[in-house]
N, C-alpha and C positions, 0 to 999 in steps of 0.2 A: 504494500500500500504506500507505505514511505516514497518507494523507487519511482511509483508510477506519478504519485504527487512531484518529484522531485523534476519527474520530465516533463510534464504538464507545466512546471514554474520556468524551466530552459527554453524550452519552446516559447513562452510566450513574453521573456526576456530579452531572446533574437528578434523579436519586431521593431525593436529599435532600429536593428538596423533599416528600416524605411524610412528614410530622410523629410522631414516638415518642408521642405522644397517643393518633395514629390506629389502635396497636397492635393493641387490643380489639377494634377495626374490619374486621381480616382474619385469616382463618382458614386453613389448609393442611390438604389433607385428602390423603392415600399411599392407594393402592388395598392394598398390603401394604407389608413393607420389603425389597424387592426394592431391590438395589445402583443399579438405574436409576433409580427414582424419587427412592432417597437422594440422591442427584448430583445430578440434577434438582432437590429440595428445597435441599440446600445450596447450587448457586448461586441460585436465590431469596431466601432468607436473608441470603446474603451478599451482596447486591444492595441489598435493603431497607435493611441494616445494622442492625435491630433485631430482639431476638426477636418472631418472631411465631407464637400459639399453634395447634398442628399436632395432627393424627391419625394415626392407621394402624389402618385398619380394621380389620386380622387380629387385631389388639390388643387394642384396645376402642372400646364403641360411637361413633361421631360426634354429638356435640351440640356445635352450632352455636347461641350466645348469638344474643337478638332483637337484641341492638348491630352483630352482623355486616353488613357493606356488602358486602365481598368476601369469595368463596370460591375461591382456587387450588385445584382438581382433578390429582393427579395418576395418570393412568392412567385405562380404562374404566367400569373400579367405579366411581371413584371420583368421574367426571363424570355418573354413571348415577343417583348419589342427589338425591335428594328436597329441594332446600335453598327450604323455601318463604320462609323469611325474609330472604335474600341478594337482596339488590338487583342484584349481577351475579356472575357465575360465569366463571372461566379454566379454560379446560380446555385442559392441556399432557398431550403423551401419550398420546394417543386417539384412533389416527387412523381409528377403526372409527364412532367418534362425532359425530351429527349430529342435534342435537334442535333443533327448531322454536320455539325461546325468544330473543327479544332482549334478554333477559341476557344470554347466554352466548358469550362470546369464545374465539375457537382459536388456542393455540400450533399452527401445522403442524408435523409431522412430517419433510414432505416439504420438500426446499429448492425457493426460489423455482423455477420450469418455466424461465425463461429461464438463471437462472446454473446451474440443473440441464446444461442441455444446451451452455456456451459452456464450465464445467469437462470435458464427455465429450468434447468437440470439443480441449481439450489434448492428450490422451492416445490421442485418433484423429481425428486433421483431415481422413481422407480420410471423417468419418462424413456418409453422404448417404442410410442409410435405417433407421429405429429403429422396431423389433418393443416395444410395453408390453404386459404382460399384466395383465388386474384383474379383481378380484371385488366386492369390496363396492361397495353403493350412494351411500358415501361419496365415492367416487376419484371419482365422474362429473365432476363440479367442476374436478378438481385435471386430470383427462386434455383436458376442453376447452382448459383451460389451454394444457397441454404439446403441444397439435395446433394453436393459437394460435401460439408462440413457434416450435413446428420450422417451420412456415413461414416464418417473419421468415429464419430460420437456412436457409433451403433445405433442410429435410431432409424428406421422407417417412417419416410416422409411421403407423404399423399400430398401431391400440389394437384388444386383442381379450381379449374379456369372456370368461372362465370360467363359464359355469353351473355344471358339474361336474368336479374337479380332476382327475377323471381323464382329461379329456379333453386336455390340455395336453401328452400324446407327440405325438398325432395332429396337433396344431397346431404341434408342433416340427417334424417330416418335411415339412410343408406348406410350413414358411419356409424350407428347404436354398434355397438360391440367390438368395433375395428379401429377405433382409436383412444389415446389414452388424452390428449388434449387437440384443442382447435385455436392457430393463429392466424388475425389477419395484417396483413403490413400497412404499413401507411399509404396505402393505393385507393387517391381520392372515389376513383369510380365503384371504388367496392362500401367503402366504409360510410354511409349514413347511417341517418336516427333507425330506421324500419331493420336493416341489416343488422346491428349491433343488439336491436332490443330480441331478435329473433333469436340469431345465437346466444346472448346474454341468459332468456331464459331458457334454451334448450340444454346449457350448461349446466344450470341451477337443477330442470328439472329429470336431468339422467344422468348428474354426477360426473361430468366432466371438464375440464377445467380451460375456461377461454380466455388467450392473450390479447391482449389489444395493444394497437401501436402508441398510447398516448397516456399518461398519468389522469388527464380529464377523464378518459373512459373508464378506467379505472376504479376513478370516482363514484363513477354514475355503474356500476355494477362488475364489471369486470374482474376479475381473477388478479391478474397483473400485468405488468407492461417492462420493459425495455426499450427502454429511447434516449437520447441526449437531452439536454433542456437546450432553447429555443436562445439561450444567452451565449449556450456555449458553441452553437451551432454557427452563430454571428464571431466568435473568438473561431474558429476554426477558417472563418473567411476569410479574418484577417491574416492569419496566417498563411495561406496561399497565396492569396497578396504578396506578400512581403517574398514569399515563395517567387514569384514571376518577376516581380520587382530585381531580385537578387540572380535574376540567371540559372536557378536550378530547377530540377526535374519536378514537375507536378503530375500526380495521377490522373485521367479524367474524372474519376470518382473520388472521393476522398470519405473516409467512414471514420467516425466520432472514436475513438475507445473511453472517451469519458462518461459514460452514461448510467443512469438511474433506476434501479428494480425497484418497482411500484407494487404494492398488495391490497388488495379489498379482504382481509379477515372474512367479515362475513362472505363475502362468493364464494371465497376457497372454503368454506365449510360448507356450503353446501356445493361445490363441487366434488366434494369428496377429500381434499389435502389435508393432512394434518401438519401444519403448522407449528413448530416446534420454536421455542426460546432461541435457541440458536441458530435456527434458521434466520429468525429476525436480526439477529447481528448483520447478517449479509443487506439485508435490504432499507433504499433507502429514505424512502415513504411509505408509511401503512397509513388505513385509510381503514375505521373500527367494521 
Protein backbone atom coordinates (compact mmCIF):
# COMPACT_ATOMS: atom_id res chain seq x y z
CA UNK A 1 0.00 0.00 0.00
CA UNK A 2 2.86 2.39 1.12
CA UNK A 3 4.64 1.55 -2.48
CA UNK A 4 1.61 2.05 -4.55
CA UNK A 5 0.87 5.60 -2.50
CA UNK A 6 4.49 6.37 -2.99
CA UNK A 7 4.18 6.01 -6.95
CA UNK A 8 0.92 7.64 -7.17
CA UNK A 9 2.93 10.92 -5.18
CA UNK A 10 6.10 10.50 -8.09
CA UNK A 11 3.97 10.57 -10.74
CA UNK A 12 2.08 13.35 -9.82
CA UNK A 13 5.37 15.24 -8.65
CA UNK A 14 6.61 14.95 -12.46
CA UNK A 15 3.85 17.34 -13.79
CA UNK A 16 5.94 19.86 -12.84
CA UNK A 17 7.64 19.28 -15.28
CA UNK A 18 4.86 21.11 -17.77
CA UNK A 19 6.01 24.53 -17.92
CA UNK A 20 3.25 27.75 -16.87
CA UNK A 21 4.54 28.81 -20.40
CA UNK A 22 2.95 25.88 -21.99
CA UNK A 23 -0.54 27.35 -20.44
CA UNK A 24 -1.89 28.72 -23.80
CA UNK A 25 -0.99 25.32 -25.17
CA UNK A 26 -3.81 23.35 -23.50
CA UNK A 27 -7.20 23.62 -23.44
CA UNK A 28 -10.27 21.97 -21.34
CA UNK A 29 -13.25 21.47 -22.88
CA UNK A 30 -16.84 20.16 -20.14
CA UNK A 31 -19.54 18.51 -22.20
CA UNK A 32 -21.89 20.62 -19.63
CA UNK A 33 -21.32 21.42 -15.99
CA UNK A 34 -22.56 18.58 -14.68
CA UNK A 35 -20.94 17.99 -10.99
CA UNK A 36 -18.87 14.83 -12.61
CA UNK A 37 -17.05 16.45 -15.13
CA UNK A 38 -16.56 19.59 -12.58
CA UNK A 39 -14.48 16.92 -10.39
CA UNK A 40 -13.08 15.43 -13.17
CA UNK A 41 -11.84 19.00 -14.31
CA UNK A 42 -10.71 20.02 -10.97
CA UNK A 43 -8.48 17.28 -10.22
CA UNK A 44 -6.90 18.03 -13.69
CA UNK A 45 -6.39 21.43 -12.70
CA UNK A 46 -5.05 20.63 -9.80
CA UNK A 47 -2.77 18.29 -11.20
CA UNK A 48 -1.33 20.72 -13.72
CA UNK A 49 -1.01 23.33 -10.90
CA UNK A 50 -1.79 26.00 -13.22
CA UNK A 51 -4.66 27.76 -14.71
CA UNK A 52 -5.48 26.31 -17.77
CA UNK A 53 -8.05 27.95 -20.16
CA UNK A 54 -11.60 25.75 -20.12
CA UNK A 55 -15.11 25.50 -21.65
CA UNK A 56 -18.41 24.33 -21.07
CA UNK A 57 -20.34 23.93 -23.98
CA UNK A 58 -23.88 24.53 -22.54
CA UNK A 59 -22.30 27.92 -21.90
CA UNK A 60 -20.63 29.04 -24.66
CA UNK A 61 -19.32 28.37 -27.88
CA UNK A 62 -15.78 26.40 -27.86
CA UNK A 63 -12.97 28.03 -29.62
CA UNK A 64 -9.97 26.44 -29.52
CA UNK A 65 -6.78 29.08 -30.32
CA UNK A 66 -4.21 27.60 -33.51
CA UNK A 67 -1.60 27.76 -30.31
CA UNK A 68 -3.47 24.79 -28.92
CA UNK A 69 -1.22 21.35 -28.66
CA UNK A 70 -3.62 19.62 -26.36
CA UNK A 71 -7.20 19.31 -25.90
CA UNK A 72 -8.64 17.42 -22.51
CA UNK A 73 -12.27 16.37 -23.48
CA UNK A 74 -14.44 15.92 -20.85
CA UNK A 75 -17.44 13.73 -21.50
CA UNK A 76 -19.05 12.55 -25.15
CA UNK A 77 -19.84 15.85 -26.50
CA UNK A 78 -17.38 16.92 -25.71
CA UNK A 79 -14.66 14.31 -27.39
CA UNK A 80 -17.28 14.27 -30.37
CA UNK A 81 -16.09 17.98 -31.41
CA UNK A 82 -14.27 18.87 -34.32
CA UNK A 83 -10.68 20.02 -32.90
CA UNK A 84 -8.88 20.35 -36.20
CA UNK A 85 -6.09 22.22 -34.91
CA UNK A 86 -5.16 20.02 -31.78
CA UNK A 87 -2.33 18.15 -32.21
CA UNK A 88 -3.62 15.42 -29.61
CA UNK A 89 -6.97 15.12 -27.88
CA UNK A 90 -7.62 13.40 -24.16
CA UNK A 91 -10.78 12.11 -23.82
CA UNK A 92 -11.70 11.32 -20.13
CA UNK A 93 -15.25 10.23 -19.64
CA UNK A 94 -16.56 8.73 -22.67
CA UNK A 95 -16.78 5.50 -22.56
CA UNK A 96 -19.22 5.21 -25.56
CA UNK A 97 -16.22 6.95 -27.58
CA UNK A 98 -14.08 5.47 -30.20
CA UNK A 99 -12.86 7.46 -33.01
CA UNK A 100 -10.25 6.20 -35.40
CA UNK A 101 -7.61 9.27 -34.92
CA UNK A 102 -4.02 8.85 -33.44
CA UNK A 103 -4.44 11.89 -31.79
CA UNK A 104 -6.70 10.93 -29.40
CA UNK A 105 -5.94 9.39 -26.10
CA UNK A 106 -8.47 7.56 -23.56
CA UNK A 107 -8.84 8.13 -19.92
CA UNK A 108 -10.85 4.42 -19.32
CA UNK A 109 -13.67 4.53 -17.43
CA UNK A 110 -13.54 1.14 -16.71
CA UNK A 111 -10.67 -0.04 -14.08
CA UNK A 112 -7.85 -2.16 -15.32
CA UNK A 113 -9.84 -6.11 -16.21
CA UNK A 114 -7.34 -7.72 -14.09
CA UNK A 115 -7.40 -5.50 -10.78
CA UNK A 116 -11.37 -5.36 -11.82
CA UNK A 117 -11.72 -8.99 -11.18
CA UNK A 118 -8.74 -9.80 -8.08
CA UNK A 119 -10.97 -6.53 -6.09
CA UNK A 120 -14.48 -8.95 -6.83
CA UNK A 121 -12.47 -11.92 -5.85
CA UNK A 122 -12.11 -9.89 -2.09
CA UNK A 123 -15.48 -9.65 -1.47
CA UNK A 124 -16.34 -13.23 -3.07
CA UNK A 125 -13.24 -15.60 -3.21
CA UNK A 126 -15.53 -18.46 -3.88
CA UNK A 127 -16.12 -16.26 -7.57
CA UNK A 128 -15.55 -19.06 -10.37
CA UNK A 129 -18.04 -17.87 -12.92
CA UNK A 130 -18.86 -14.18 -14.10
CA UNK A 131 -22.12 -13.35 -16.37
CA UNK A 132 -20.91 -9.31 -18.28
CA UNK A 133 -23.55 -7.87 -20.04
CA UNK A 134 -22.60 -5.15 -23.09
CA UNK A 135 -23.92 -3.18 -25.77
CA UNK A 136 -21.82 -0.78 -27.23
CA UNK A 137 -19.38 -1.22 -29.82
CA UNK A 138 -16.83 0.35 -27.69
CA UNK A 139 -16.73 -2.54 -24.67
CA UNK A 140 -15.57 -5.13 -27.53
CA UNK A 141 -11.86 -4.11 -26.55
CA UNK A 142 -12.37 -3.71 -22.84
CA UNK A 143 -14.57 -7.42 -22.72
CA UNK A 144 -11.45 -9.23 -24.66
CA UNK A 145 -9.69 -7.83 -22.00
CA UNK A 146 -11.66 -9.14 -19.03
CA UNK A 147 -12.01 -12.93 -20.98
CA UNK A 148 -8.17 -12.58 -21.03
CA UNK A 149 -7.44 -11.91 -17.24
CA UNK A 150 -10.79 -14.24 -15.94
CA UNK A 151 -8.67 -16.88 -17.37
CA UNK A 152 -5.39 -16.13 -15.75
CA UNK A 153 -7.87 -15.92 -12.58
CA UNK A 154 -9.75 -19.38 -13.21
CA UNK A 155 -12.89 -17.89 -13.69
CA UNK A 156 -15.47 -18.58 -16.49
CA UNK A 157 -16.70 -15.52 -18.17
CA UNK A 158 -20.06 -15.25 -20.11
CA UNK A 159 -19.97 -11.89 -22.05
CA UNK A 160 -23.30 -11.59 -23.65
CA UNK A 161 -24.20 -8.71 -26.13
CA UNK A 162 -27.45 -6.97 -25.88
CA UNK A 163 -28.86 -6.06 -29.30
CA UNK A 164 -32.06 -5.03 -27.72
CA UNK A 165 -32.54 -4.10 -23.86
CA UNK A 166 -35.25 -5.67 -23.80
CA UNK A 167 -34.02 -8.64 -24.00
CA UNK A 168 -31.81 -8.82 -20.96
CA UNK A 169 -35.14 -10.62 -18.55
CA UNK A 170 -34.85 -13.42 -21.00
CA UNK A 171 -31.02 -13.71 -20.60
CA UNK A 172 -31.56 -13.37 -16.77
CA UNK A 173 -33.82 -16.62 -16.29
CA UNK A 174 -31.30 -18.32 -18.60
CA UNK A 175 -28.28 -17.63 -16.07
CA UNK A 176 -30.47 -19.14 -12.74
CA UNK A 177 -27.85 -21.80 -11.91
CA UNK A 178 -24.88 -20.91 -14.39
CA UNK A 179 -23.42 -18.10 -12.78
CA UNK A 180 -22.06 -17.05 -9.60
CA UNK A 181 -22.24 -13.13 -10.13
CA UNK A 182 -23.45 -10.42 -12.93
CA UNK A 183 -21.36 -7.37 -14.05
CA UNK A 184 -22.01 -4.50 -16.04
CA UNK A 185 -19.29 -1.91 -17.26
CA UNK A 186 -19.75 1.44 -17.71
CA UNK A 187 -21.27 1.10 -21.33
CA UNK A 188 -23.79 4.07 -21.46
CA UNK A 189 -26.02 2.02 -23.94
CA UNK A 190 -26.44 -0.69 -21.49
CA UNK A 191 -26.67 0.99 -18.19
CA UNK A 192 -30.11 2.93 -17.35
CA UNK A 193 -32.78 3.23 -14.42
CA UNK A 194 -35.09 0.11 -16.12
CA UNK A 195 -31.63 -2.12 -16.74
CA UNK A 196 -30.03 -1.72 -13.34
CA UNK A 197 -33.51 -2.00 -11.36
CA UNK A 198 -34.15 -5.32 -13.37
CA UNK A 199 -30.88 -6.80 -12.52
CA UNK A 200 -30.80 -5.11 -9.08
CA UNK A 201 -33.76 -7.12 -8.19
CA UNK A 202 -33.08 -10.20 -9.80
CA UNK A 203 -29.93 -10.23 -7.69
CA UNK A 204 -31.76 -9.76 -4.42
CA UNK A 205 -34.39 -12.19 -5.54
CA UNK A 206 -32.15 -15.51 -6.58
CA UNK A 207 -29.00 -14.71 -4.56
CA UNK A 208 -26.73 -13.43 -6.70
CA UNK A 209 -24.53 -10.81 -6.59
CA UNK A 210 -24.59 -7.68 -9.03
CA UNK A 211 -21.52 -5.39 -9.90
CA UNK A 212 -22.06 -2.06 -11.20
CA UNK A 213 -19.73 0.40 -12.78
CA UNK A 214 -20.32 3.35 -10.27
CA UNK A 215 -20.34 3.88 -6.36
CA UNK A 216 -23.84 5.98 -7.11
CA UNK A 217 -25.22 2.54 -8.05
CA UNK A 218 -24.01 1.03 -5.44
CA UNK A 219 -25.98 3.30 -3.47
CA UNK A 220 -29.11 2.81 -4.86
CA UNK A 221 -28.91 -1.10 -4.57
CA UNK A 222 -26.07 -2.80 -5.90
CA UNK A 223 -23.69 -5.31 -4.57
CA UNK A 224 -20.60 -3.39 -5.25
CA UNK A 225 -18.47 -1.50 -7.72
CA UNK A 226 -14.85 -0.86 -8.91
CA UNK A 227 -14.09 2.26 -10.51
CA UNK A 228 -11.71 5.28 -10.15
CA UNK A 229 -13.30 8.60 -8.73
CA UNK A 230 -14.07 11.18 -11.29
CA UNK A 231 -11.08 13.41 -9.50
CA UNK A 232 -8.64 11.08 -10.14
CA UNK A 233 -9.66 10.30 -13.53
CA UNK A 234 -9.02 14.23 -14.35
CA UNK A 235 -5.38 13.69 -12.31
CA UNK A 236 -4.76 10.95 -14.73
CA UNK A 237 -5.35 13.41 -17.77
CA UNK A 238 -3.16 15.50 -16.54
CA UNK A 239 -0.70 13.21 -16.40
CA UNK A 240 -0.64 12.40 -20.00
CA UNK A 241 -0.44 15.77 -20.68
CA UNK A 242 2.53 16.31 -19.22
CA UNK A 243 3.05 12.61 -20.96
CA UNK A 244 2.97 14.23 -24.63
CA UNK A 245 4.19 17.56 -23.59
CA UNK A 246 7.57 15.64 -22.57
CA UNK A 247 8.05 13.53 -25.75
CA UNK A 248 7.29 10.09 -24.29
CA UNK A 249 5.21 7.10 -25.13
CA UNK A 250 1.51 7.23 -24.24
CA UNK A 251 -0.91 4.33 -24.58
CA UNK A 252 -4.12 4.89 -26.55
CA UNK A 253 -5.91 3.72 -23.46
CA UNK A 254 -4.77 4.59 -20.25
CA UNK A 255 -6.40 2.45 -17.11
CA UNK A 256 -6.67 4.10 -13.46
CA UNK A 257 -4.88 1.53 -10.88
CA UNK A 258 -6.11 3.84 -8.22
CA UNK A 259 -9.59 2.82 -7.69
CA UNK A 260 -12.25 2.28 -5.02
CA UNK A 261 -14.30 -1.03 -3.96
CA UNK A 262 -17.71 0.08 -3.05
CA UNK A 263 -20.24 -2.38 -0.91
CA UNK A 264 -24.07 -2.01 -0.22
CA UNK A 265 -24.11 -4.50 3.05
CA UNK A 266 -27.57 -4.88 2.78
CA UNK A 267 -27.53 -6.21 -1.35
CA UNK A 268 -24.62 -8.55 -0.47
CA UNK A 269 -26.90 -10.00 2.16
CA UNK A 270 -29.40 -10.71 0.23
CA UNK A 271 -27.33 -11.69 -2.57
CA UNK A 272 -26.04 -14.24 -0.69
CA UNK A 273 -22.17 -12.86 0.40
CA UNK A 274 -21.11 -13.17 3.72
CA UNK A 275 -19.40 -10.27 4.42
CA UNK A 276 -16.78 -10.71 6.86
CA UNK A 277 -14.63 -7.91 9.37
CA UNK A 278 -11.82 -8.35 7.33
CA UNK A 279 -13.13 -8.30 4.23
CA UNK A 280 -14.08 -4.63 5.15
CA UNK A 281 -10.52 -3.62 5.69
CA UNK A 282 -10.04 -4.15 1.90
CA UNK A 283 -12.91 -1.88 0.91
CA UNK A 284 -13.21 1.52 0.53
CA UNK A 285 -16.94 2.78 0.87
CA UNK A 286 -19.63 0.62 2.60
CA UNK A 287 -22.99 1.99 2.14
CA UNK A 288 -25.21 0.10 5.47
Amino acid sequence: MKKHLFIVLAELLCLSAICPANAHEIAAVLSSDSQYYVEAFNGFQNAIGYPVKSFTMQKAPVQISAATKVVVAFGGRASLLDYETAACIVSCMAPSVEINDNRYYYISMSPRPGLLLSKLKLIQPALKRLAVFWTSESMKDYLRQIQQEAALADITLTAVRLKNLNELPDHLRAMQGKTDAIFFPPDPLLVNAQTFETVRDFSAQNHIPFYAPTEALVEKGAVASVSSSFENMGRSAAFIVDRLFNGKTVKQITYSDEVRLAINLKAAGLAGLKITPEMLTNVDKVFP
